[in-house]
C-alpha positions in Angstrom: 135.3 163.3 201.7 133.5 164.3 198.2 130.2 162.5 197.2 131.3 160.8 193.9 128.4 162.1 191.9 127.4 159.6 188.9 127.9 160.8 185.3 124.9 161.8 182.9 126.0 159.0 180.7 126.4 156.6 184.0 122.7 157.3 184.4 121.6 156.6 180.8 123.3 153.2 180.8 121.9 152.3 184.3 118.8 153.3 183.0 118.9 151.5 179.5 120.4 148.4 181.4 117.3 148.4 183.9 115.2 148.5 180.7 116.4 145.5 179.4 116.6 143.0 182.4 112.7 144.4 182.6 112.0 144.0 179.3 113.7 140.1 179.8 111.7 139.6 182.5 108.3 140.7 181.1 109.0 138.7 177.6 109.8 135.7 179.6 106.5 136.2 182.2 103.8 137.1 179.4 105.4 135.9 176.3 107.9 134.5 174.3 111.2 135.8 172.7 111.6 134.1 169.4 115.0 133.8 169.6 115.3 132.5 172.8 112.6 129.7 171.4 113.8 126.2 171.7 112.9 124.7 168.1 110.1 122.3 168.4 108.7 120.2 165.6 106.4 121.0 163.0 102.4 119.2 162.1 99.9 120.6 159.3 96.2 120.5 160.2 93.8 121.5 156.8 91.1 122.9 158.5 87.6 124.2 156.7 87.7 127.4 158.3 90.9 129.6 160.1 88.4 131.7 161.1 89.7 134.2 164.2 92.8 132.1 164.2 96.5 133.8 163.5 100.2 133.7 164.1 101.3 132.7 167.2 98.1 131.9 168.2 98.2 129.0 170.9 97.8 125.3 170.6 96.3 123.4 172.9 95.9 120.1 174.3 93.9 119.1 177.5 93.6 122.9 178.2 97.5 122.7 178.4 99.3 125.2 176.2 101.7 122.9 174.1 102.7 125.1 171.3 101.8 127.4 168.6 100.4 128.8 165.4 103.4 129.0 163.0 101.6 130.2 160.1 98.4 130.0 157.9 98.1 129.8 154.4 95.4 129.2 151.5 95.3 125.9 150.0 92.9 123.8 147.7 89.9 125.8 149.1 91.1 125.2 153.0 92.7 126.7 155.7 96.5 125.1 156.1 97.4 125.4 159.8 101.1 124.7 159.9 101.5 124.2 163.8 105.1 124.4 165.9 104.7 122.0 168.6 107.0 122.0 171.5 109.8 119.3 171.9 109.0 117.5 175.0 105.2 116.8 173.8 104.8 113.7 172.1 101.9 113.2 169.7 100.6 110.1 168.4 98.8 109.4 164.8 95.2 109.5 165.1 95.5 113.0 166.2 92.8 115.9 165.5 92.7 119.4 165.5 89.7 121.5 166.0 89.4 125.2 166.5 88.2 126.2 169.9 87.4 129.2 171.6 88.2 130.3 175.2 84.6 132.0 175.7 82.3 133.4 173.6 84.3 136.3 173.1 87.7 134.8 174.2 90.7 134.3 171.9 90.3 131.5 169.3 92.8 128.3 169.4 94.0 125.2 168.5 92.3 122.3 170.4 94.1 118.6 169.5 92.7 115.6 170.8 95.1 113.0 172.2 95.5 110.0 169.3 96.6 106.5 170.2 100.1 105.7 170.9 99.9 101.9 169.6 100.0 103.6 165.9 103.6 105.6 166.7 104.5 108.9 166.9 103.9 111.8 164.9 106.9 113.0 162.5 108.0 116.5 161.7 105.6 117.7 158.9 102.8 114.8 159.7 99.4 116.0 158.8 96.6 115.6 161.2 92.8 115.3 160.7 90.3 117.6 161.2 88.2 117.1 164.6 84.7 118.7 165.4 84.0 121.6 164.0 82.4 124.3 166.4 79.2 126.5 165.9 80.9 129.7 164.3 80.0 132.8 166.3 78.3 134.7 163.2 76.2 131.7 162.3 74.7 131.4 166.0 73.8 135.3 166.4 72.5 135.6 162.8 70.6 132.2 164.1 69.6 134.6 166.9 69.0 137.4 164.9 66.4 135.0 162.9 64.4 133.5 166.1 64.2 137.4 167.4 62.8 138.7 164.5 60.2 135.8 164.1 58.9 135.8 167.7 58.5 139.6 166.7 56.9 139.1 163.8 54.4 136.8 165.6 54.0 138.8 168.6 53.1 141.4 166.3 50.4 139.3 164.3 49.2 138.3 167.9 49.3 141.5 169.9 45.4 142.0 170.6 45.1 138.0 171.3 47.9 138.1 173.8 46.2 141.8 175.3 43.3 139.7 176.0 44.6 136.9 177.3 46.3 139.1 179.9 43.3 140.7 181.0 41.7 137.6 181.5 44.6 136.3 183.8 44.0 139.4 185.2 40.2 139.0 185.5 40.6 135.1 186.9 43.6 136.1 189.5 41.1 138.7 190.8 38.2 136.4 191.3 40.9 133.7 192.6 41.9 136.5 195.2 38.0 137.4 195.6 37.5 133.7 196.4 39.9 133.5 199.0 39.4 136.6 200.9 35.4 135.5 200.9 35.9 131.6 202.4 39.4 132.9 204.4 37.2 131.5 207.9 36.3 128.6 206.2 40.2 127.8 204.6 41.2 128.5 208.3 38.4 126.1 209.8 39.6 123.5 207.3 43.1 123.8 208.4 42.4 123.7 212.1 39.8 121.0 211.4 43.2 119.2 209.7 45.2 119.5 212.0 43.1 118.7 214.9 42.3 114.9 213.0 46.3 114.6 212.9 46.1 115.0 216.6 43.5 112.9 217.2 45.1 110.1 214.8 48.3 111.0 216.6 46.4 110.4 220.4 44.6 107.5 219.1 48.1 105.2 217.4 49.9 106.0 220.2 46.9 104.4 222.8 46.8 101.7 220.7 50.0 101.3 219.8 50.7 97.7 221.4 47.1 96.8 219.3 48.7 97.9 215.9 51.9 95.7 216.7 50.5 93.0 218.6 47.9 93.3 214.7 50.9 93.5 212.8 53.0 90.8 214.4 50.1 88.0 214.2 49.4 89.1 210.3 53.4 88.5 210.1 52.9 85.1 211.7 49.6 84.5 209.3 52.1 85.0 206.6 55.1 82.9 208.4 52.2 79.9 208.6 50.6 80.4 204.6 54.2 80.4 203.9 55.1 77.0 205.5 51.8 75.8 204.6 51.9 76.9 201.2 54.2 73.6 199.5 52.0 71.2 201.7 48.8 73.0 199.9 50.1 72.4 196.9 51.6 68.8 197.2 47.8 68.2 198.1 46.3 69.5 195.2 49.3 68.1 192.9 48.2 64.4 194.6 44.2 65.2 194.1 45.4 65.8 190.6 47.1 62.9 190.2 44.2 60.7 191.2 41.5 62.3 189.3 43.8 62.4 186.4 44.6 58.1 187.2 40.3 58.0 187.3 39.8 59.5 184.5 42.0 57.2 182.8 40.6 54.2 184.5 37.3 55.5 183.6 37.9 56.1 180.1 35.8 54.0 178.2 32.8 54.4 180.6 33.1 58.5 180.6 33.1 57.8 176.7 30.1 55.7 176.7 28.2 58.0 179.3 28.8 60.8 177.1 27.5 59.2 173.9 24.2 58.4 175.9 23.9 61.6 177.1 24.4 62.5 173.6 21.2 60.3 172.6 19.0 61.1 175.3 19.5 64.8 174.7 18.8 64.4 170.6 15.6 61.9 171.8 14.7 64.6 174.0 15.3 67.2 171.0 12.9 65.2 169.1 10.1 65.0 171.8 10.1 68.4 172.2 10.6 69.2 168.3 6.9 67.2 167.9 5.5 69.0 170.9 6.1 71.7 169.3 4.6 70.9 166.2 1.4 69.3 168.0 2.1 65.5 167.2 0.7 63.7 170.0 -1.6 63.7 172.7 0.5 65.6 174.4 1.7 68.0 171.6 -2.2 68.6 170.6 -3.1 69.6 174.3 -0.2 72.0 174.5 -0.5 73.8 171.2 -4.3 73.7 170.9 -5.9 76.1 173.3 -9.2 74.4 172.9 -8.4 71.5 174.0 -6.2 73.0 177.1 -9.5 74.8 177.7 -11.5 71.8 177.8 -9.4 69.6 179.6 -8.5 72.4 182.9 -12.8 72.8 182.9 -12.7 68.9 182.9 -10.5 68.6 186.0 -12.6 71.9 187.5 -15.6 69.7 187.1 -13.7 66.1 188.4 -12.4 68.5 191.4 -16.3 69.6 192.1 -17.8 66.1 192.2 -14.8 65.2 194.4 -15.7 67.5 196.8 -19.6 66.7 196.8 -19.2 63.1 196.8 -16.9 64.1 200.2 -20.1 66.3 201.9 -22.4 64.0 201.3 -20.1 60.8 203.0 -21.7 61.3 206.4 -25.6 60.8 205.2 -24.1 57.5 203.3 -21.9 56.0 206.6 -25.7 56.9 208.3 -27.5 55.2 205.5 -25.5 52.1 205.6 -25.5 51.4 209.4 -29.4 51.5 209.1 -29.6 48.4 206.7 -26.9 46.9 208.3 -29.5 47.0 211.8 -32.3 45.5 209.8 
């Protein structure tokens, strides 16, 4: 039996069909046919700046695609974003849109924050606010560009400054390394010396281990007993307040009148002292006038002598006496 052998124009129309299921199936994997578009509804955002931003460019919401870019157009000094938004998402008024960017070099987008559903729905053709507007990409790396250039200028100014400040880290760290090579035996010693007083803290808690809880348990009954004790203390001294407070009051008048003479005394006092002072007296004269200190101290010397030869010569009188007392 013959092969039937396929046409050249059998081939070509296998070939072209094969084309176009691909063709299908890529458009409806990576993109969109227009025509095979289900017809959304429409929302105008006037934005200050389109900036990276063109047809068919996506809409988002929640990082969830949810239409796009329809077309873009010039007016009253702004960007007019008119947006296709796909039928089954529901927008309320209140809405935003900002323009977002997928990384720093990523595609730019349509970012529109969710609005608040007890204000209704948006209608075809609503105009939405503009949200936050994002750092544009020029303005940060000519922002960049700026910082760059000034830590350059200033490096530059400070070049020999910074040198020498180098070589004196350098000069420090090599006398810090010095240092340590010099007293290593003596760092060691320190560390075995350390850790040789943990062990011996280590031996001594756990001998006395009992101590330090039989120390702690009484201080925690201390503190049980100054706890109970505590509101009786105070009662005490509340009741010792009381009374003093109920003598005082009792007392009153008296404390008054005790005070006053206190009061009197001390001003009588005052004045005594004011004419001491001032030599009035007897008294006054002997304590201001030297002379008369003078002379009365070798008056008492003198008194103090003839007391004390009146008290030598008391035997020879006692002897004296007896003898005309026998005749």
């Amino acid at each position: 039996m013959a092969k039937r052998v396929l046409s050249l124009e059998a081939k070509v129309g296998l070939f072209v069909l094969a084309s176009i299921i691909l063709f299908i199936w890529l458009s409806l994997q990576f993109g969109e046919i227009k025509w095979l578009r289900k017809k959304g509804y429409t929302v105008i955002a006037h934005l200050g700046s389109a900036t990276g931003l063109e047809r068919e460019s996506p809409i988002k919401m929640a990082g969830v695609r949810i239409g796009r870019i329809e077309d873009l157009k010039l007016k009253n000094g702004k960007a007019e974003i008119i947006m296709s938004i796909d039928p089954g998402v529901t927008l309320y008024k209140g809405s935003n849109a900002s323009v977002k960017s997928e990384s720093l070099l990523g595609q730019k987008f349509i970012e529109i924050s969710d609005g608040k559903p007890d204000l209704g729905k948006l209608e075809n053709g609503a105009i939405i606010g503009q949200g936050e507007v994002a750092a544009d990409i020029d303005q940060l790396v000519s922002k960049l560009t700026n910082v760059a250039e000034s830590l350059d200028e200033v490096v530059s100014q400070n070049r020999d400054n910074l040198n020498e400040i180098l070589v004196n880290v350098k000069d420090v760290t090599g006398e810090l390394n010095k240092i340590l090579v010099k007293n290593e035996t003596s760092f060691t010693n320190a560390v075995k010396n350390i850790d040789q007083l943990s062990a011996r803290l280590n031996v001594m808690l756990s001998r006395n281990e009992g101590s330090i809880d039989k120390t702690i348990a009484n201080f925690e009954k201390f503190s049980g007993t100054i706890n109970e004790k505590t509101p009786e203390v105070i009662d005490k001294f509340a009741k010792i307040g009381k009374d003093l407070d109920a003598v005082i009051q009792e007392n009153k008048d008296n404390l008054q009148k005790t005070i006053s003479e206190i009061k009197e005394s001390s001003k009588s006092i005052n004045s005594i002292a004011t004419k001491i002072d001032k030599g009035e007296g007897t008294l006054g004269k002997l304590v201001n006038d030297k002379t008369l200190y003078d002379d009365a101290k070798k008056s008492l010397k003198q008194l103090g002598d003839s007391a004390e030869q009146a008290s030598e010569l008391s035997p020879i009188t006692s002897f004296i006496s007896s003898l005309f007392f026998l005749f």
